[in-house]
py3Dmol code that shows the C-alpha trace and the ligand (Angstrom):
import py3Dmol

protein = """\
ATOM      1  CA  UNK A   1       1.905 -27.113 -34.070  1.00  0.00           C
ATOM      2  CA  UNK A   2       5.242 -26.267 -32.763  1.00  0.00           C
ATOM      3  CA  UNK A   3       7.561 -24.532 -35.358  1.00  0.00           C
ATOM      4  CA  UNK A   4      10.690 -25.817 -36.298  1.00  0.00           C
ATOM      5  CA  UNK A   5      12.813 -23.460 -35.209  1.00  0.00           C
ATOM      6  CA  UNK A   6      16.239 -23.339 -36.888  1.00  0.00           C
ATOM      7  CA  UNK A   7      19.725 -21.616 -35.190  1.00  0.00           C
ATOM      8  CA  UNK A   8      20.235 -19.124 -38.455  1.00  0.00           C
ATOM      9  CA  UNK A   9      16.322 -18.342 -38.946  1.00  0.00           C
ATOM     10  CA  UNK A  10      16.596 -14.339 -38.118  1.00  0.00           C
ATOM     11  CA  UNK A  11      14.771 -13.161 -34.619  1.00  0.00           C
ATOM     12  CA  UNK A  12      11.830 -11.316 -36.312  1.00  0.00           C
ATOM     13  CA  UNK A  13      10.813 -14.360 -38.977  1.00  0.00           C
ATOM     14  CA  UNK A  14      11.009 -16.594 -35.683  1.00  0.00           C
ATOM     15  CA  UNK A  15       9.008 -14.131 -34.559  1.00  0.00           C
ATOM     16  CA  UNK A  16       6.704 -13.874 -37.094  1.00  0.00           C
ATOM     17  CA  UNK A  17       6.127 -17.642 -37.065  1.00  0.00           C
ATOM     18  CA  UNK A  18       5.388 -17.894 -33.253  1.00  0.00           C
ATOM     19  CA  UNK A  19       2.686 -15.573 -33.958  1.00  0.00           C
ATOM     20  CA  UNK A  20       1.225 -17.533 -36.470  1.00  0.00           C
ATOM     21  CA  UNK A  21       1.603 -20.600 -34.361  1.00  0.00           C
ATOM     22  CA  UNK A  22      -0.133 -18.965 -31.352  1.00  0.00           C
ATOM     23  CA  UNK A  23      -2.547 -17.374 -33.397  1.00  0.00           C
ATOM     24  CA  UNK A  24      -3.710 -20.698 -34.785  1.00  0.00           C
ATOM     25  CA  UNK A  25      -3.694 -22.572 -31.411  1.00  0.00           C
ATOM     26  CA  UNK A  26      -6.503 -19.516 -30.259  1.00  0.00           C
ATOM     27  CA  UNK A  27      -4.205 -17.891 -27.715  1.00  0.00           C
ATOM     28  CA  UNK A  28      -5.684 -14.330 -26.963  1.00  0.00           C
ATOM     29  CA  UNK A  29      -2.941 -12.655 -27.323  1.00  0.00           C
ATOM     30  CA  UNK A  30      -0.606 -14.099 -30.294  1.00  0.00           C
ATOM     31  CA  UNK A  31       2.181 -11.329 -31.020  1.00  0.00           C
ATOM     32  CA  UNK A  32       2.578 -10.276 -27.436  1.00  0.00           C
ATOM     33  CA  UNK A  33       3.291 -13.159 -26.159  1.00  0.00           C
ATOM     34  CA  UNK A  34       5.809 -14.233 -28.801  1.00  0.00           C
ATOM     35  CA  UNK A  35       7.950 -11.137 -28.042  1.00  0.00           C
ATOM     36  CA  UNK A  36       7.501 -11.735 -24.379  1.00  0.00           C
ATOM     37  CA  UNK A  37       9.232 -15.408 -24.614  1.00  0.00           C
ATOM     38  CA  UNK A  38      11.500 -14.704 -27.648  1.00  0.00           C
ATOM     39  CA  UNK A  39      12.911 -11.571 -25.147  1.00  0.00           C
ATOM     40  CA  UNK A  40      13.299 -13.881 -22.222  1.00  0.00           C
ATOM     41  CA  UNK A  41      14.631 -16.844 -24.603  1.00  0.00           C
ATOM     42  CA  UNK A  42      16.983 -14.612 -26.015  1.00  0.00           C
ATOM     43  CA  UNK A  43      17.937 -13.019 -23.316  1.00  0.00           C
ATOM     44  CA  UNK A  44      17.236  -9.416 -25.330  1.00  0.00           C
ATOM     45  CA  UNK A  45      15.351  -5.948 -24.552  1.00  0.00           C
ATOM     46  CA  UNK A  46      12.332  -5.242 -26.694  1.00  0.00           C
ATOM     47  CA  UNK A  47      14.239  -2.875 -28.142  1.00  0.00           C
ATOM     48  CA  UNK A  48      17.390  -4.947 -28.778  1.00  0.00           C
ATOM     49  CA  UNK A  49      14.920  -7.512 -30.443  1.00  0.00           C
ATOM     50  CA  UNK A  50      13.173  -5.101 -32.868  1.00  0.00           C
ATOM     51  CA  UNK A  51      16.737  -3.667 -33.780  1.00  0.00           C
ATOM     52  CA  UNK A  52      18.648  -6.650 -34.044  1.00  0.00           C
ATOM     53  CA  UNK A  53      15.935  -8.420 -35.585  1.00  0.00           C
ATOM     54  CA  UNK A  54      17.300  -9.905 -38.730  1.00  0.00           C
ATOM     55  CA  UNK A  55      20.327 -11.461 -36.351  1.00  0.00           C
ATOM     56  CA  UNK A  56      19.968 -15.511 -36.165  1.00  0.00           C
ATOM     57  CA  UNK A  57      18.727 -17.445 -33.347  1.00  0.00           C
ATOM     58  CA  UNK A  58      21.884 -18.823 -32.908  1.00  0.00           C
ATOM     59  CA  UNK A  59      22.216 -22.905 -31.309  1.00  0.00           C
ATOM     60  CA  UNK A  60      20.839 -21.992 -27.684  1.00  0.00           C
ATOM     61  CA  UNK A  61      18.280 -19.158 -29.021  1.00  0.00           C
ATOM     62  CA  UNK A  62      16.704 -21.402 -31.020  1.00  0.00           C
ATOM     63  CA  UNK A  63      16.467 -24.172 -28.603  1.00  0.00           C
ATOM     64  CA  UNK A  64      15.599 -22.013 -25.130  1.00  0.00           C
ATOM     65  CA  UNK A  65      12.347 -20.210 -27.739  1.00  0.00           C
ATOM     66  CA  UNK A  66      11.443 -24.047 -28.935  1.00  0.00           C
ATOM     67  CA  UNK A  67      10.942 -24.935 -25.665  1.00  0.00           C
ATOM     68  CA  UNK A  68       9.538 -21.904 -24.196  1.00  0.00           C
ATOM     69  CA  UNK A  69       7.293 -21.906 -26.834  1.00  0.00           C
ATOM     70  CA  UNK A  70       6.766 -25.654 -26.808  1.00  0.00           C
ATOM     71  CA  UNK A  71       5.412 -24.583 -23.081  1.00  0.00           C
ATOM     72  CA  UNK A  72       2.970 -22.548 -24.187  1.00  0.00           C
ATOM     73  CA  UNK A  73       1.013 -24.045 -26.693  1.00  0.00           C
ATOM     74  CA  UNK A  74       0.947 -26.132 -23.510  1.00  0.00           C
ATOM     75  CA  UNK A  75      -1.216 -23.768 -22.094  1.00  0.00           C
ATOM     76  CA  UNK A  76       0.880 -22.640 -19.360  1.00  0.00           C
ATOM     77  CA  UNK A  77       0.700 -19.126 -18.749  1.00  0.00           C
ATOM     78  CA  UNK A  78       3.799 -16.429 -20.317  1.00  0.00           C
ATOM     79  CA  UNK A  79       4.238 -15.215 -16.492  1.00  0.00           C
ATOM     80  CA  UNK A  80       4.923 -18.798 -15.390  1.00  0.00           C
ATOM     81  CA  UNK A  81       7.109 -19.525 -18.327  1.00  0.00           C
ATOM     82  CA  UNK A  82       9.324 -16.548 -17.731  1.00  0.00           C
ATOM     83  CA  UNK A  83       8.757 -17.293 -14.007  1.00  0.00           C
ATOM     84  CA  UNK A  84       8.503 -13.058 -13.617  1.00  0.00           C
ATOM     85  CA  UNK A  85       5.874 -10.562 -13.886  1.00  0.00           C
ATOM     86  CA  UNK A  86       5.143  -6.953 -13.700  1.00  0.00           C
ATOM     87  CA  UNK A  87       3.097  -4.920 -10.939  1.00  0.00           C
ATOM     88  CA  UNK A  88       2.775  -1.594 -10.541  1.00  0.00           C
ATOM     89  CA  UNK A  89       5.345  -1.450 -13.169  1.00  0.00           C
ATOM     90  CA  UNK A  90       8.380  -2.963 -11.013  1.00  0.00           C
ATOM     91  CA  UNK A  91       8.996  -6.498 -11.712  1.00  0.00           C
ATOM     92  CA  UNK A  92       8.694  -9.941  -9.554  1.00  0.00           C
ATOM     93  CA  UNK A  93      10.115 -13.023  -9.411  1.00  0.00           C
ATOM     94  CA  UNK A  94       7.321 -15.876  -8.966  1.00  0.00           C
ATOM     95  CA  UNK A  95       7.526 -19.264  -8.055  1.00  0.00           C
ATOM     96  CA  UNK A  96       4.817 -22.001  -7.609  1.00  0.00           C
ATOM     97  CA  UNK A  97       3.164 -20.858  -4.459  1.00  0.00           C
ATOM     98  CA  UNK A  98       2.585 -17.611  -5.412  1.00  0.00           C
ATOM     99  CA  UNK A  99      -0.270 -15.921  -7.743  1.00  0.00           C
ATOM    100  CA  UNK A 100       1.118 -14.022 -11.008  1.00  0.00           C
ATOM    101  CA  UNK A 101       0.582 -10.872  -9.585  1.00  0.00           C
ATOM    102  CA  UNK A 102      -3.079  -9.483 -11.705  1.00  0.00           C
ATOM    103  CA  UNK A 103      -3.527  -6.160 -12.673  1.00  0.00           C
ATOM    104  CA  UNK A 104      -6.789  -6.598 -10.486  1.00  0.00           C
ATOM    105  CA  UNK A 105      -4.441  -6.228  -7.257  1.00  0.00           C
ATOM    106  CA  UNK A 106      -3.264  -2.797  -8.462  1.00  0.00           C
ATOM    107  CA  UNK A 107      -6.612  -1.396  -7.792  1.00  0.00           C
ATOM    108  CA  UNK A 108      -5.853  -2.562  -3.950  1.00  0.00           C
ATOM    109  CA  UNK A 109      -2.276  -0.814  -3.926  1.00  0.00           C
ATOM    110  CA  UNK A 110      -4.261   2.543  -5.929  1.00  0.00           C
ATOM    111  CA  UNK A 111      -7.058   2.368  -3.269  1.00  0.00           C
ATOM    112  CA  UNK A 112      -4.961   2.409   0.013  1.00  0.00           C
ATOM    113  CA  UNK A 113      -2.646   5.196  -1.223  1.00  0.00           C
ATOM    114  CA  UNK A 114      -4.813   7.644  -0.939  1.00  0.00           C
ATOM    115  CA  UNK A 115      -6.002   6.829   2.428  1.00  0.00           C
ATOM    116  CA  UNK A 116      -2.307   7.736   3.375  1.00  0.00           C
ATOM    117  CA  UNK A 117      -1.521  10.633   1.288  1.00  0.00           C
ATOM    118  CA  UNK A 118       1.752  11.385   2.760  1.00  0.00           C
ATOM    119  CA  UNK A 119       4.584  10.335   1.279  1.00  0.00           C
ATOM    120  CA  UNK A 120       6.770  10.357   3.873  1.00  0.00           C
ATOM    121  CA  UNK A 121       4.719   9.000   7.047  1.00  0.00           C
ATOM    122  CA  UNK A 122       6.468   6.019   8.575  1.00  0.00           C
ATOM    123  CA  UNK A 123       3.702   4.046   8.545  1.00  0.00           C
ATOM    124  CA  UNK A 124       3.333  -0.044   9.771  1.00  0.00           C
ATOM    125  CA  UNK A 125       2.152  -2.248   7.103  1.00  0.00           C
ATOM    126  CA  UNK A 126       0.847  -5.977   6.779  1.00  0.00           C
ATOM    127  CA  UNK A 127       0.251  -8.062   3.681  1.00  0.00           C
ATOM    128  CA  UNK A 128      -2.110 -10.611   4.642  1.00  0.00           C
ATOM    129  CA  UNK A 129      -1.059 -13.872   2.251  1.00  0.00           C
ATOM    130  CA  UNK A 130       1.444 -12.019   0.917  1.00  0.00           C
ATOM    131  CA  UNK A 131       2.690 -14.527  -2.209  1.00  0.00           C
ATOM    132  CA  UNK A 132       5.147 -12.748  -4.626  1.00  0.00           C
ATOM    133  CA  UNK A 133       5.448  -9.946  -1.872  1.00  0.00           C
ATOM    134  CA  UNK A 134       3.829  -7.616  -4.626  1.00  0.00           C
ATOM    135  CA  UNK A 135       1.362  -5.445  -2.447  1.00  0.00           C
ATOM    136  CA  UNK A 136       3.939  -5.342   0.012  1.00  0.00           C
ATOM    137  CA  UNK A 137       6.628  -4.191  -1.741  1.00  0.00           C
ATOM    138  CA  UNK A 138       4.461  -2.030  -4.260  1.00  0.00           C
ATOM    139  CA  UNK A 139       3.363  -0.280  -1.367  1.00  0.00           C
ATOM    140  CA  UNK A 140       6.910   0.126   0.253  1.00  0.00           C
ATOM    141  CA  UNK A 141       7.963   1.573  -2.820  1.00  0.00           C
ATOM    142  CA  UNK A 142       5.530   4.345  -2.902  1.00  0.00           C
ATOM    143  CA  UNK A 143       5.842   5.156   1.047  1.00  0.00           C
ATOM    144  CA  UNK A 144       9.598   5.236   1.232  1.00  0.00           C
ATOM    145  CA  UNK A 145       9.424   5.441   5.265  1.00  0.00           C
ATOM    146  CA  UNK A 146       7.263   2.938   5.847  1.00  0.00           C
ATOM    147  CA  UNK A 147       7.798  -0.437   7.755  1.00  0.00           C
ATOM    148  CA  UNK A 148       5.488  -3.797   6.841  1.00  0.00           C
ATOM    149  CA  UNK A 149       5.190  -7.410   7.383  1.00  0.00           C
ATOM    150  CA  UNK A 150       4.875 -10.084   5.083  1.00  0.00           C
ATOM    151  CA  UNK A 151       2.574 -12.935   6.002  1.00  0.00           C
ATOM    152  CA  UNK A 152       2.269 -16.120   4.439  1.00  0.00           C
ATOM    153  CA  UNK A 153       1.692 -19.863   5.061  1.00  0.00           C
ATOM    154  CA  UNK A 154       4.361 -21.033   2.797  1.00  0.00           C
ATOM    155  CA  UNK A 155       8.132 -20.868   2.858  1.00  0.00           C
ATOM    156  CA  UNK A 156       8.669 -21.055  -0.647  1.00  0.00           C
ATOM    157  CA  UNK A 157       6.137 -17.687  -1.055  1.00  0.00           C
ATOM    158  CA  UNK A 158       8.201 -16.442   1.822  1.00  0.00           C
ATOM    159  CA  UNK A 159      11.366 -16.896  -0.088  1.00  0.00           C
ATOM    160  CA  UNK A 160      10.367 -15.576  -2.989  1.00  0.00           C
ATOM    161  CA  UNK A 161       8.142 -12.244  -1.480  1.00  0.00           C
ATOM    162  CA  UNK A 162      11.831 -11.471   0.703  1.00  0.00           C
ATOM    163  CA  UNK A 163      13.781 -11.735  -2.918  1.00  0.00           C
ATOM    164  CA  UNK A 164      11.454  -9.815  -4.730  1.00  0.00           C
ATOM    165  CA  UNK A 165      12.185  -6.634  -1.932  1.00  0.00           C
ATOM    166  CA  UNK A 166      15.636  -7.083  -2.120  1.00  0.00           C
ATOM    167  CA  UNK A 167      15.305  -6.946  -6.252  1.00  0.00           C
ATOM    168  CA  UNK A 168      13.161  -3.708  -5.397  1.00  0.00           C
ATOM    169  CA  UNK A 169      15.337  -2.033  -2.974  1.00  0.00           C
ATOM    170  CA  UNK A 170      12.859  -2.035  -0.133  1.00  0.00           C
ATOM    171  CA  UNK A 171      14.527  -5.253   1.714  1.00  0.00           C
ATOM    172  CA  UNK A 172      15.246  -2.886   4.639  1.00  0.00           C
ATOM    173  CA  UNK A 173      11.861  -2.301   5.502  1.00  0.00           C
ATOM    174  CA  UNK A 174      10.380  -5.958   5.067  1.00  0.00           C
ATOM    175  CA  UNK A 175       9.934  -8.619   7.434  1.00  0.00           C
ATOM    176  CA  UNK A 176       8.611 -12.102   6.273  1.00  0.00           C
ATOM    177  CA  UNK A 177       6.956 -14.291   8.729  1.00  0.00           C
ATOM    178  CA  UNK A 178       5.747 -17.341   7.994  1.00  0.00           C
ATOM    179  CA  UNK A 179       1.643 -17.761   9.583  1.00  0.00           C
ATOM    180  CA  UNK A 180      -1.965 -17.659   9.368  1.00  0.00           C
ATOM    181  CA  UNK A 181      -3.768 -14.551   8.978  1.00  0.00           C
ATOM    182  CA  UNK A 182      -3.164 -12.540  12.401  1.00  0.00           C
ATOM    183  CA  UNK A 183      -2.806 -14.902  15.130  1.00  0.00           C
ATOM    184  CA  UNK A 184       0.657 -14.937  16.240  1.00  0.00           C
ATOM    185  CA  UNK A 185       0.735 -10.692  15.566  1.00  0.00           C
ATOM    186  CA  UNK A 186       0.257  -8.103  17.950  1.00  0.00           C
ATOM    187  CA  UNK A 187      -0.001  -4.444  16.414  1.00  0.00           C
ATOM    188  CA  UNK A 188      -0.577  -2.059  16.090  1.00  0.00           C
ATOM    189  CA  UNK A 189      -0.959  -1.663  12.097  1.00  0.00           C
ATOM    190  CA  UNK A 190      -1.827   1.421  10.092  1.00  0.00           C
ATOM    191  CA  UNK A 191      -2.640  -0.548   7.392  1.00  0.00           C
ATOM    192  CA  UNK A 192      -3.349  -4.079   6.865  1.00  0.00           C
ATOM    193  CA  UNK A 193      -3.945  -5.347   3.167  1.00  0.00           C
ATOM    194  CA  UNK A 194      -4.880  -9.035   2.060  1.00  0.00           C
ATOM    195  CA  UNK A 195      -5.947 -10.670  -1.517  1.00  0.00           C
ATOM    196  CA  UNK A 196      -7.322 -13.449  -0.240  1.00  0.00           C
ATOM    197  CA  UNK A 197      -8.247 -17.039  -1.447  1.00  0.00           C
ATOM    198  CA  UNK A 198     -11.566 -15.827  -2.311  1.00  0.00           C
ATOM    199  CA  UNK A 199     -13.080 -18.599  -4.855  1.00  0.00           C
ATOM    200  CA  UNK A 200     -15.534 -20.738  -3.645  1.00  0.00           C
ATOM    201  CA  UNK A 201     -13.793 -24.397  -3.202  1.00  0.00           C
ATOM    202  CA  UNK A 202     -16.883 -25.187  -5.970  1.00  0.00           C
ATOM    203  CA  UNK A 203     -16.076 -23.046  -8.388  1.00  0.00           C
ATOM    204  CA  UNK A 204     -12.360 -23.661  -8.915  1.00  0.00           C
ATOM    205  CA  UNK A 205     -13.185 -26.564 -11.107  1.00  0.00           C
ATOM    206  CA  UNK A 206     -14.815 -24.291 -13.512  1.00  0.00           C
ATOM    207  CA  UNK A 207     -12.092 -21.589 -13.418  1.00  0.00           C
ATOM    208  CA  UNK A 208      -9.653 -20.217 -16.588  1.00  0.00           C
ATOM    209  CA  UNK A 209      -7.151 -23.747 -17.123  1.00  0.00           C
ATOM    210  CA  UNK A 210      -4.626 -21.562 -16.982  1.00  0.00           C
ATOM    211  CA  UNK A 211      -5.558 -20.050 -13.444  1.00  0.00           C
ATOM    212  CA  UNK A 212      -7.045 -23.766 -12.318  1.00  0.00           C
ATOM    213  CA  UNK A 213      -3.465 -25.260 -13.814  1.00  0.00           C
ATOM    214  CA  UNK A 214      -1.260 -22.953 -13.169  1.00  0.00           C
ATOM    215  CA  UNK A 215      -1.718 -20.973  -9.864  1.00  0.00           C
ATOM    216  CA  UNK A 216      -1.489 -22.513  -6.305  1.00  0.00           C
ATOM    217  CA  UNK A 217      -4.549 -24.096  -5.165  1.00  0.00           C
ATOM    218  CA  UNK A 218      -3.870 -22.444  -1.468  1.00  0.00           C
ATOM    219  CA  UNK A 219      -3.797 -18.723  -3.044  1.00  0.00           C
ATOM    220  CA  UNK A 220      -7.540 -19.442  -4.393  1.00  0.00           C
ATOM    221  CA  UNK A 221      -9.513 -21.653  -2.526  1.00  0.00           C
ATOM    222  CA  UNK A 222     -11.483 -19.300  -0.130  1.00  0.00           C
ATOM    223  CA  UNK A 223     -13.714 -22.285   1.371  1.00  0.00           C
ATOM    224  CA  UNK A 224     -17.262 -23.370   0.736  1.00  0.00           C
ATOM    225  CA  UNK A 225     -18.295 -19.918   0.140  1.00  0.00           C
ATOM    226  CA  UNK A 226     -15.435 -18.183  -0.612  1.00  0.00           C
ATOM    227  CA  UNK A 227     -15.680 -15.375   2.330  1.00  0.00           C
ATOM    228  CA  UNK A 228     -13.297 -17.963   4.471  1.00  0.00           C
ATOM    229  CA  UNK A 229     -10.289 -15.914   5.022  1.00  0.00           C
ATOM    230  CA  UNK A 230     -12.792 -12.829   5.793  1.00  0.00           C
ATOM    231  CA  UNK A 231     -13.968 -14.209   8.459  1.00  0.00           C
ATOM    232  CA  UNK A 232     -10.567 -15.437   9.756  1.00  0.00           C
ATOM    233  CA  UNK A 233      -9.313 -11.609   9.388  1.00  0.00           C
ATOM    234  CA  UNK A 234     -12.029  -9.501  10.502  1.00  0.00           C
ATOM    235  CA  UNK A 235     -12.663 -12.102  13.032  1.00  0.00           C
ATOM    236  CA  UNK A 236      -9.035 -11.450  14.354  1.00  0.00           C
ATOM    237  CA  UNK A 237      -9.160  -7.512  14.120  1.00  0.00           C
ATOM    238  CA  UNK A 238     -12.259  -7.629  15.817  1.00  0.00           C
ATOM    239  CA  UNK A 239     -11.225  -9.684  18.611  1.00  0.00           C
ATOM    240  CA  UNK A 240      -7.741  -8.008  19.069  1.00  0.00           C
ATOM    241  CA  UNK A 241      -8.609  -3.958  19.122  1.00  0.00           C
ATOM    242  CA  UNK A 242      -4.967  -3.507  19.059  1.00  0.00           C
ATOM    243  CA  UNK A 243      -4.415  -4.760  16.048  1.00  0.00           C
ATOM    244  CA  UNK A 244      -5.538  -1.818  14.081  1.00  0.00           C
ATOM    245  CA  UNK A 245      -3.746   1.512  15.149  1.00  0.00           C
ATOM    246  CA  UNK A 246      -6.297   4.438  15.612  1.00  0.00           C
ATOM    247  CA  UNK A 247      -7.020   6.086  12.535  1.00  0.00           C
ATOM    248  CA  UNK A 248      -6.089   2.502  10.742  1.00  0.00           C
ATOM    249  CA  UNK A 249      -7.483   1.035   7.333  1.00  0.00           C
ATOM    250  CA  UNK A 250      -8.164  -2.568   6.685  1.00  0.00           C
ATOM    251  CA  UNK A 251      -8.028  -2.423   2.695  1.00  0.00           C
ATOM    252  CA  UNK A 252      -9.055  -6.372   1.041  1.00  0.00           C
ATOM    253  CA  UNK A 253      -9.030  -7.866  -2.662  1.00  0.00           C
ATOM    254  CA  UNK A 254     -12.342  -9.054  -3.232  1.00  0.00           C
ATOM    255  CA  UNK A 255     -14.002 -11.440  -6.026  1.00  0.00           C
ATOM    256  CA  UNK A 256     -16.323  -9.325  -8.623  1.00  0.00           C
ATOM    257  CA  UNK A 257     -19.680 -10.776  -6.621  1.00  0.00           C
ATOM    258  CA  UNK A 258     -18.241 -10.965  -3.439  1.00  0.00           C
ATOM    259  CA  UNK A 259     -18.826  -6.381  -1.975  1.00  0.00           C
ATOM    260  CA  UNK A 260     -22.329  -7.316  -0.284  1.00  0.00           C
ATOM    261  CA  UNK A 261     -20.946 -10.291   1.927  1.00  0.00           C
ATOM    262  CA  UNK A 262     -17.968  -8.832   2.672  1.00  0.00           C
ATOM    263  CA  UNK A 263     -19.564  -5.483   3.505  1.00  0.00           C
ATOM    264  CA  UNK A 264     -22.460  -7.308   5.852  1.00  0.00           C
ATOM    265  CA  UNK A 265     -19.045  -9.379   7.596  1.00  0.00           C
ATOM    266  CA  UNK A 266     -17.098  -6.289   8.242  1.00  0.00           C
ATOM    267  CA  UNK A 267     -19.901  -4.364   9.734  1.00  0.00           C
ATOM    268  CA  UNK A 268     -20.476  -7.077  11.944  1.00  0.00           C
ATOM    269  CA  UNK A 269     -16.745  -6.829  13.244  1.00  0.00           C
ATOM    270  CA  UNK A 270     -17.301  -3.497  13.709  1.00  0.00           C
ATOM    271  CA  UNK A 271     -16.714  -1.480  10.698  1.00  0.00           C
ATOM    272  CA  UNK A 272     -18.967   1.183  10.208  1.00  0.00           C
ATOM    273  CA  UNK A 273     -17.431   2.889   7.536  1.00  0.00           C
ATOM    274  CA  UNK A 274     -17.213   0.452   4.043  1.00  0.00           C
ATOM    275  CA  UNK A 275     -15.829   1.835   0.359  1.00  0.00           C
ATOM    276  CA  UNK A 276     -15.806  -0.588  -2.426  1.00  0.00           C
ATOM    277  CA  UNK A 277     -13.308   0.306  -5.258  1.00  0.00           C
ATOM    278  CA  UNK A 278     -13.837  -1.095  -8.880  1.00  0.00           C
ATOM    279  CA  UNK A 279     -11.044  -2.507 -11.231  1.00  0.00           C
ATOM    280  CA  UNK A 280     -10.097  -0.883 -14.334  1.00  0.00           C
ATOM    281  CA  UNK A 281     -12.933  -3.600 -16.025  1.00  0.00           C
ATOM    282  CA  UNK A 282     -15.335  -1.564 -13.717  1.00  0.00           C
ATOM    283  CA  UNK A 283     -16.038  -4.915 -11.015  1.00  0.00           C
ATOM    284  CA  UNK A 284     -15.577  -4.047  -7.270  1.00  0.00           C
ATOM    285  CA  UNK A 285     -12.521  -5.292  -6.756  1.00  0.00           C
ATOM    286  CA  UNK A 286     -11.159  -3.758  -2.974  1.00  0.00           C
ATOM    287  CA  UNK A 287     -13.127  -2.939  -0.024  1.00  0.00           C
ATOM    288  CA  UNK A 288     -11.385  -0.564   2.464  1.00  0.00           C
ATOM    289  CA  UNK A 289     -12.850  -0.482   5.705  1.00  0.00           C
ATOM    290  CA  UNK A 290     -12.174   1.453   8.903  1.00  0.00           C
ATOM    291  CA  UNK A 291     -13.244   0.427  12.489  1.00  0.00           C
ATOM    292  CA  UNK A 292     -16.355   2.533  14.491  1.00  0.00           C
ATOM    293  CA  UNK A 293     -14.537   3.846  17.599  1.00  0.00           C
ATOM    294  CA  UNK A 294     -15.991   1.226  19.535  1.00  0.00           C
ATOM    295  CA  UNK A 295     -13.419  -1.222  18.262  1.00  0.00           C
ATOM    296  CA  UNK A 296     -10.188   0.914  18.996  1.00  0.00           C
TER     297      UNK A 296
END
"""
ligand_1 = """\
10
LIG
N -8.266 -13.030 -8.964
C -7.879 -14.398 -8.916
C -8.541 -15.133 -10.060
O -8.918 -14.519 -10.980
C -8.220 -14.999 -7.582
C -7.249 -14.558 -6.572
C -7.656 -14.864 -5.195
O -8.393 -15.804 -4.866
N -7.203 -14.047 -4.370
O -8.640 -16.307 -10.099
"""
view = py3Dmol.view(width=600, height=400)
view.addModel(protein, "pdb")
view.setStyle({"model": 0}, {"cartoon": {"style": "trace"}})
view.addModel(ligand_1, "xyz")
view.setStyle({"model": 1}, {"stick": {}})
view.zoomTo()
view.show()
């Protein structure tokens, strides 16, 4: 049930009786997400809201944390509701053709790092799909002198990816072009990162309603089998050598069950050298994957 939330109840006894509202509708995570949409309702730090916490609501307070919370019980996600999210701790603007950016996809950015260990290489970077811009821009952030690409079908993920660099102060090294996979590009790339639509068109049905409900079908569906977009990629490094600078990495989000038939497709297109990285929950989440020279 939705509280009643009145304009003098103080912060931290709305609060309170979020959390007990949550709670009882079997969200995982009661408390946290109260503070998360009583912050952005309030338009207060977590700080200011702990401090300040026996302050009213006030008329609009009350109202915007109704309805956000109203939303929720919903089911529709907190990152959706606050339209924002955090990755690799700098924050993004989302809108409905783009993912909320997982924790998952950090294993990607902490997996091609490495691979590039100096900081201040100017290196050329794609993003594959890019959505919210978050590898991207992640990636920018940490390789202050490199230059990358943004790729992505829709306008509206374009739009959002190009604000989310601005808001991250790497809009000077970002270009967003709107297309599929690799066609239209000529390279060469050091690095070229992708997540993927990588669920089977099958198993969407059966998928978290808050994923199935909430994210864009486009930035899921990976085809019959899932390995769709693989194909499509690998299939257009290995026809186009020069996509893939010498000395270049191909690093891709995965699904948990997916390392075997993405290894077998990108040794046929000519990669003889495979790692699989596993996500914090220990899955294999990113395989990274550099050409044999015969591809160069
Ligand atoms: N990891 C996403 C999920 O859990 C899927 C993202 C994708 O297909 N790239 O649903």
């Amino acid at each position: 049930m939705i509280p009643d939330l009145a304009p003098t109840l103080p912060r931290a006894e709305a609060l309170r009786q979020l959390t007990r509202a949550f709670a009882a509708a079997g969200l995982a995570n009661p408390r946290g997400d109260a503070r998360f949409l009583a912050e952005h309702a309030l338009g207060l730090s977590s700080s200011e809201l702990i401090l300040h916490g026996q302050a009213p609501l006030g008329e609009s307070g009350a109202q915007a944390l109704g309805e956000a919370a109203a939303r929720r019980l919903a089911g529709e996600p907190v990152a959706r509701i606050l339209g924002a999210w955090e990755f690799w701790g700098l924050p993004f603007r989302l809108s409905p053709e783009t993912l909320v950016p997982r924790p998952d996809t950090e294993t990607l950015v902490a997996a091609a790092l490495p691979l590039f260990p100096e900081r201040h290489r100017p290196l050329r970077l794609i993003d594959l799909g890019t959505g919210s811009g978050c590898i991207l821009v992640a990636l920018l952030h940490e390789r202050p002198e490199a230059f990358g690409i943004g790729l992505d079908r829709s306008q509206d993920a374009l739009a959002t990816a190009k604000a989310n660099a601005e808001a991250n102060g790497v809009a000077s090294r970002a270009a967003f072009l709107r297309g599929s996979w690799l066609d239209a590009l000529a390279g060469p790339f050091d690095l070229i990162v992708s997540n993927p639509p990588y669920i089977g068109t099958g198993v969407i049905p059966t998928l978290d309603a808050e994923v199935r409900e909430h994210d864009p079908p486009a930035a899921l569906d990976g085809g019959p089998d899932g390995l769709d977009a693989y194909r499509a990629i690998l299939g257009n490094i290995a026809q186009r050598p020069g996509l893939l600078a010498a000395h270049g990495v191909v690093a891709l989000e995965i699904g948990y069950d997916q390392a075997t038939a993405v290894t077998e497709l990108a040794r046929k297109a000519g990669f003889s050298d495979v790692t699989v990285a596993r996500d914090l929950a220990g899955q294999a989440r990113v395989v990274t994957l550099r050409p044999s020279l015969s591809v160069r």
